[in-house]
N, C-alpha and C positions, 0 to 999 in steps of 0.2 A: 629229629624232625617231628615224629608222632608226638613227640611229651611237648615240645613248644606250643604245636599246634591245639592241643591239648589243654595248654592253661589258657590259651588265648579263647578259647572257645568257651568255658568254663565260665566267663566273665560275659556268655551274651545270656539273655534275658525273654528275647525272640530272634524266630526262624528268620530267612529272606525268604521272599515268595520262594523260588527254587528248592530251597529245603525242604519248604512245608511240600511241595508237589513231591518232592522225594519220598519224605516222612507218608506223605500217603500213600505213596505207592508199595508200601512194604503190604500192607494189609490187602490192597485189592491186587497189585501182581501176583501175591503168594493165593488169595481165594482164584485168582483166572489160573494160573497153574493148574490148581487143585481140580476146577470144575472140567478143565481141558484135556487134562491127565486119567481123569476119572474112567474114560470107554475103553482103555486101553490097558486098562490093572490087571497082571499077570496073564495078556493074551498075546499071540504072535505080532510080534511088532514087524512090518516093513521099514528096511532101512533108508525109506522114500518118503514115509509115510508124510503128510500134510497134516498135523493133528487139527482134529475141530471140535466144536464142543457137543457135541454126540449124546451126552447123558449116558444111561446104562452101566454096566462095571458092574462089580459086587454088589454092590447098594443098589442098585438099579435107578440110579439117579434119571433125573429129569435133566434136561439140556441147562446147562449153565450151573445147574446146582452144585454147590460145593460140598465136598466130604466130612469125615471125621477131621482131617487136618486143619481146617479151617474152621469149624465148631467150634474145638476147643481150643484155636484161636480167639475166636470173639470172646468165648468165657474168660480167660482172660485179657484182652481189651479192654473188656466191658469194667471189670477192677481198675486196671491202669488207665483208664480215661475220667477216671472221681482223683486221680490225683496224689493216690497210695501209694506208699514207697511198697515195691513186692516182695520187699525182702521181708518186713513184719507180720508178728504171725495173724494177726486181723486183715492183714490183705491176702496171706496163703489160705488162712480158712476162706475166707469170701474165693478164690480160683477154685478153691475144692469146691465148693458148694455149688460151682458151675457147672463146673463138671460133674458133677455126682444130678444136676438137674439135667443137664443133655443124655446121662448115662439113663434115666429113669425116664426117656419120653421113648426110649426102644430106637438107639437109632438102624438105620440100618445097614450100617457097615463098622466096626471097632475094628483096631489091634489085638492080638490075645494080650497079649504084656498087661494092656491100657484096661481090657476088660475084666482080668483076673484083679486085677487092684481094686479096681474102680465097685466090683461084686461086694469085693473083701470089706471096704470100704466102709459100706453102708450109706445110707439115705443124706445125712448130713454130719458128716464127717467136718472134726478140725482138718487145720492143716496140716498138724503132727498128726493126728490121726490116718491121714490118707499116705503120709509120708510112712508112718510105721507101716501100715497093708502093704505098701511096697517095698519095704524091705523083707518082710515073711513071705512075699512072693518070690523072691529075691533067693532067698535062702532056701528054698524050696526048690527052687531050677536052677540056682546057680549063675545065673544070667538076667539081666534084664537091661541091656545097652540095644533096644529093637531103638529104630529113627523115631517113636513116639511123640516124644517128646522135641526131638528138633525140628519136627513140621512143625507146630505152635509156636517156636518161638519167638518169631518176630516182634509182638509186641513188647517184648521185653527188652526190646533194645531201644523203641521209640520210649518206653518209663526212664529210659536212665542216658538218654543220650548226652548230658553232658559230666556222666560218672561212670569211667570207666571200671572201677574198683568196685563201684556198687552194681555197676550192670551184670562183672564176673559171677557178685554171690548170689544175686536175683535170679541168674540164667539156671545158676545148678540148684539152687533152693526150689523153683516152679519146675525142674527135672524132675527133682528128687520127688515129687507128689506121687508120679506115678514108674519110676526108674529110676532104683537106687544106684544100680553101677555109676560109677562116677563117670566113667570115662561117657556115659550120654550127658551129663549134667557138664563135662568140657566143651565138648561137640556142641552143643547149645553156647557157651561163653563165647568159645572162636566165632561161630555163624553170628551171634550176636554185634561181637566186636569190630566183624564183617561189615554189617548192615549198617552200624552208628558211622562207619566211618566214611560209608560211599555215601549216603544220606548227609552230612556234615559239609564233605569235600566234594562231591561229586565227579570222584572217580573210585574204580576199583582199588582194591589195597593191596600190596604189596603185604607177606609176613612180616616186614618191616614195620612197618605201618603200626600191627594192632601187639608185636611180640611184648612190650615192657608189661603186657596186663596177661597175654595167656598163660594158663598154668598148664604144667607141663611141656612147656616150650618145642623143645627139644623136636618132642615126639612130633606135635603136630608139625613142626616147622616141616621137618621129613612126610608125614603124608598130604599135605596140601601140594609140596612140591610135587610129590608122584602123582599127584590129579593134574597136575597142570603139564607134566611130562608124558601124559600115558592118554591114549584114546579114548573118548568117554564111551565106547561101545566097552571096553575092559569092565566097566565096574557092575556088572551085572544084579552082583549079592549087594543088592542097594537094599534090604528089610531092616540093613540096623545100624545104627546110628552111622560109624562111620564108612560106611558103604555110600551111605546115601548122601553124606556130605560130600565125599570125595567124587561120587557121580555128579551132583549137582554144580560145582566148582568144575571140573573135568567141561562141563557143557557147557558152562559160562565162556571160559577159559578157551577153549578150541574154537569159538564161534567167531569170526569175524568180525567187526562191527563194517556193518555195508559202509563203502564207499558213493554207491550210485545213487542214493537214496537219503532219507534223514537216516543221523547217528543211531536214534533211538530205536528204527527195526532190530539194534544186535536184540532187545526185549524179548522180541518173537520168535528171532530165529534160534536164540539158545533156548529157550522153554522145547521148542521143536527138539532141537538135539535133545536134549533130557528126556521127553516123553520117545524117542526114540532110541535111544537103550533100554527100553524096555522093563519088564517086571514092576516094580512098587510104582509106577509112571503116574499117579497123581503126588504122591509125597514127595519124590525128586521132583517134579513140577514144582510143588508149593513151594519147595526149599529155597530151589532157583528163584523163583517170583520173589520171595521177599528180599535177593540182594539184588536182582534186576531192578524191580519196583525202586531200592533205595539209590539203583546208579542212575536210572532214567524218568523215574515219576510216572507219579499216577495218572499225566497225561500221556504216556505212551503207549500204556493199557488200551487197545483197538477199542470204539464206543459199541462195534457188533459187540464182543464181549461182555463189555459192561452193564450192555442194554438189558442181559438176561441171565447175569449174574447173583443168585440168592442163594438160600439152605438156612439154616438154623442159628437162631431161632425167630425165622419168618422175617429176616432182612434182606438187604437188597444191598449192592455194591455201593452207592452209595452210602447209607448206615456205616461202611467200612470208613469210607475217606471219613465220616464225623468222628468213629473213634478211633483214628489214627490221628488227627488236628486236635482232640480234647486231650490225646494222651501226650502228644509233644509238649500241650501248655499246660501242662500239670493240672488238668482239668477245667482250666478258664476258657469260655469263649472268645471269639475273637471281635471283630468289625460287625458292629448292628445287633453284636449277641447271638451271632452266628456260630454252631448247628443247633444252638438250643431254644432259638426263637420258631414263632408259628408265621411269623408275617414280618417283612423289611420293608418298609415307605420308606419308597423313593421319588413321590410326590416332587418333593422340592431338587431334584435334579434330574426333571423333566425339560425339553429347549422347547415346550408349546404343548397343543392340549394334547393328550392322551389318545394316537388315532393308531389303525389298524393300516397297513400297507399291504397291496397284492405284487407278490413277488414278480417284476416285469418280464419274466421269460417262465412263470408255471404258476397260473392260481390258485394251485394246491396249496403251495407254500405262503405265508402271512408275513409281514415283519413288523416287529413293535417295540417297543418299550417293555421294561416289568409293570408299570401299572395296570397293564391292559388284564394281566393276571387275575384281576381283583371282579371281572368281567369279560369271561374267556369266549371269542366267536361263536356262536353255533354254529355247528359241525368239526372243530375239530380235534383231534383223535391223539397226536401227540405234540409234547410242548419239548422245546428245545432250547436251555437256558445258557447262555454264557457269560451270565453273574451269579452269584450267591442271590438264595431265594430262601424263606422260612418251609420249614416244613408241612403246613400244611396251608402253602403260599399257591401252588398247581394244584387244580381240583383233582377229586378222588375220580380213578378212573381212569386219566388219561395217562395215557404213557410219558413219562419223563425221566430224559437223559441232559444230564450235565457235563460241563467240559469247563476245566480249569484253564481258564485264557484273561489275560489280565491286560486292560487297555492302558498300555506300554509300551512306549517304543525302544525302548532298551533290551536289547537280544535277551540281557542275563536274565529278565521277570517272564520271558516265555523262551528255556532253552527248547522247549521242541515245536516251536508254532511253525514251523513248515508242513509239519505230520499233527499238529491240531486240528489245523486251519481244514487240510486234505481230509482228514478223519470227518472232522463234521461235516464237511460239505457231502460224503460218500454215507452218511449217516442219515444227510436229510433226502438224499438221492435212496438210499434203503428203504425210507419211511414211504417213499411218495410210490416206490415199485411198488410194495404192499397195499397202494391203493389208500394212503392217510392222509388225512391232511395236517401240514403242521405247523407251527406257531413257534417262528424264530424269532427268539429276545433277549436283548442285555439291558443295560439298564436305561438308556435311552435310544437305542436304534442310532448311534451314534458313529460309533467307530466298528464295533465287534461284531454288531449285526447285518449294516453292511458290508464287510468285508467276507464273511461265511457266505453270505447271500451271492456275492461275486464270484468268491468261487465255485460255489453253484452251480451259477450259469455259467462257471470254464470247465467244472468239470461238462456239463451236458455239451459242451461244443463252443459254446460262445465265446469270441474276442474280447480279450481281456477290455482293452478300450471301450469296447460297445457294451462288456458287462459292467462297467464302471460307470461310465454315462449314463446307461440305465436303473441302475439301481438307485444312484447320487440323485438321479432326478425323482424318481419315485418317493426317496427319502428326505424331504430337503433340509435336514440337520445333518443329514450325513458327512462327514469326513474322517476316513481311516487313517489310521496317524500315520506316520512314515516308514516306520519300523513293518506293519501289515500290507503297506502299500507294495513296498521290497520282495516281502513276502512271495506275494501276490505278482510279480514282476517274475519273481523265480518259478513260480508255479508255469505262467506260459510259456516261458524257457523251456522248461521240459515237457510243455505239451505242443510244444512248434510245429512239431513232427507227426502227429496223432490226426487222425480221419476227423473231421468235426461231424458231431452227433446235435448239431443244431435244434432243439425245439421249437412248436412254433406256440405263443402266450395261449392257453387255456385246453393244454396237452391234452 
């Protein structure tokens, strides 16, 4: 079944929308992991605990900020998003060279393994070069299988997702830079072959699944099974590789996927279990995150998270979803020359002239088009996009979060718009507690902006009908396709029952 599936895939050329939400989701699940995981690194964990993103730990992180495990993730992203196969040694030296530049800005939290190499190394190291330091390191202690190297690896499954053979020697070659032992550079291949496959297919895999490519079969096939038979509180000695693989599968695995709710919370709740066995709790976070990320997508990632999601060097969650999308398409952009453009005109699929709407149940809130961008209201404070925009399309300054929502009425182009749709609306409700004002836009106010906008005013209280009247008349292009309308049908369903928290327009 895997090898059919296999060749069949081999022969596409592009993602489906859903893949690509997958495919990004490996980089910023595994970075909210990391940042979520971080206050809680080798301190008493409560087996209750609620993790939040706290900041502090080792590092003494800022809230949201992500660790070493995701650093030196970007270092190599940043390679496999030009389009380089990782296996060559022009693309090993360029990861070293990443890493030997994050290692030389002081970060403030390493691995020993990572930093013993990384010293040995020197300033700009080949890639054989960094790979031998880590072998003398190796031979030195006799060991060097610490989880290092299996936090980064995700990008290395998005370079080669439709080569399994190539993704094997890529995973243990960008091991080997700074962990010789092999068995971390297998532990990388399996998580790897892990993540191409739920990204791909969009479900978990089976050892079925990924066995005609693992090496050492045998073995692994046996310790994934005991992660999946055995309590994720068990795996406490999560510091080295396969500690922390088996914890981080162990939490995927025991978690539930909610029934009462969208599918996509299992995201959250297994991150929870993982940071809740305690010890390395940002690395088993990040691990989890990147096969989470690849079963559920980068829309499942909560927009609190994302909003304040950064670390090194001096990017932003976003930045992620761009090289998680360059590195799927072998470094080509996509629609409009999107993430590498500064500005997308959408001029000509505007339905009339370029105006400003006040949201009919909170004038905080705006609704509009992307043109409006190009001339942003005064006074407001955050922008909130649900199209692709250019980078430096939202003025400097104001806060901007993005949300992967595609105007579609076909389930499979938004598997999670029940918990999009929820998410932003609880996002723009976050913005306005804080006292913001904000500026909701797709690309014509069309479908995606009133529909967010609607649920809006149902999460604050409002009858769906009367949010929909109201908004459709405020916007008179407006109409949300069927597939959001549904949606949005479900949404009241399960607010049937809820106290209404009615506003009354100009809060």
């Amino acid at each position: 079944m895997g090898i059919v599936m296999d060749e069949m895939l081999n022969t596409v050329t592009e993602l489906t929308t859903a893949q690509t939400d997958r495919a990004c989701g490996v980089l910023v699940a595994s970075a909210a992991g990391d940042a979520l995981g971080a206050g809680y690194e080798f301190t008493s964990v409560a087996p209750d605990l609620v993790p939040a993103m706290i900041g502090g730990g080792l590092g003494g992180f800022a809230p949201g900020e992500w660790t070493d495990d995701t650093s030196q993730a970007v270092a190599i992203a940043q390679v496999a998003a030009s389009g380089v196969d990782l296996r060559t040694p022009e693309a090993l030296t360029q990861v070293a060279h990443g890493f030997a530049d994050w290692y030389a800005g002081g970060p403030a939290d390493v691995g020993i393994q990572t930093s013993a190499v990384l010293s040995r190394a020197g300033r700009n190291p080949t890639g054989a070069e960094m790979a031998e330091a880590a072998r003398q390191v190796h031979e030195r202690s006799g060991r060097s299988a610490g989880n290092g190297s299996l936090m980064r690896t995700g990008p290395v499954a998005l370079a080669h997702l439709h080569d399994p053979e190539g993704l094997v020697e890529a995973a243990m070659a960008v091991s080997a830079l700074t962990h010789h032992q092999e068995i971390a550079g297998q532990a990388c291949a399996v998580w790897c072959l892990m993540i191409r496959h739920a990204v791909l297919t969009g479900e978990l895999p089976t050892f079925d699944d990924i066995a005609p490519w693992v090496p050492d079969a045998d073995t692994w096939r046996g310790l994934l099974h005991e992660a999946e038979t055995t309590p994720p509180s068990r795996f406490t000695s999560n510091a080295w590789t396969v500690g922390a693989l088996q914890a981080a599968w162990s939490a995927i695995s025991h978690t539930p996927v909610p029934t009462d709710g969208p599918a996509c919370g299992h995201l959250v709740d297994s991150l929870t279990t993982a940071i809740r066995i305690g010890h390395d709790t940002d690395t088993v976070a990040a691990i989890a995150g990147a096969l989470l990320g690849a079963r559920w997508g980068m829309s499942a990632v909560p927009a609190a998270w994302r909003r304040i999601l950064h670390g090194w060097p001096d990017l932003r969650g976003a930045d992620l979803e761009h090289l998680a999308y360059l590195t799927v398409r072998g470094g080509r952009p996509g629609k409009y020359g999107w993430p590498l453009v500064d500005h997308i005109d959408y001029t000509h699929l505007q339905f009339g002239p370029s105006e400003v709407a006040v949201h009919p149940y909170d004038d905080g809130v705006l609704l509009s088009g992307a043109t409006v961008l190009d001339d942003v209201p005064e006074g407001v404070d955050a922008v909130v996009s649900l199209c692709l925009t250019g980078r430096a399309q939202v003025p400097s300054g104001l806060e901007h979060v993005t949300f992967r929502l595609m105007d579609e009425a076909d389930p499979a182009e938004n598997p999670n718009l029940d918990h999009v749709l929820a998410d932003a609306a609880r996002l723009v409700a976050d913005l306005r507690d804080e006292g913001k004002t904000v500026l909701l836009h797709c690309v014509a106010a069309r479908s995606r902006t009133p529909t967010v906008a609607i649920a809006y005013a149902m999460l604050r209280g409002v009858p769906l009908d009367d949010a929909l009247r109201a908004v459709c008349s405020t916007l008179p292009a407006a109409r949300p396709n069927r597939g959001f309308r549904s949606a949005l049908e479900r949404m009241a369903a399960e607010n049937a029952t809820a106290a209404p928290t009615l506003w009354g327009r100009g809060r």
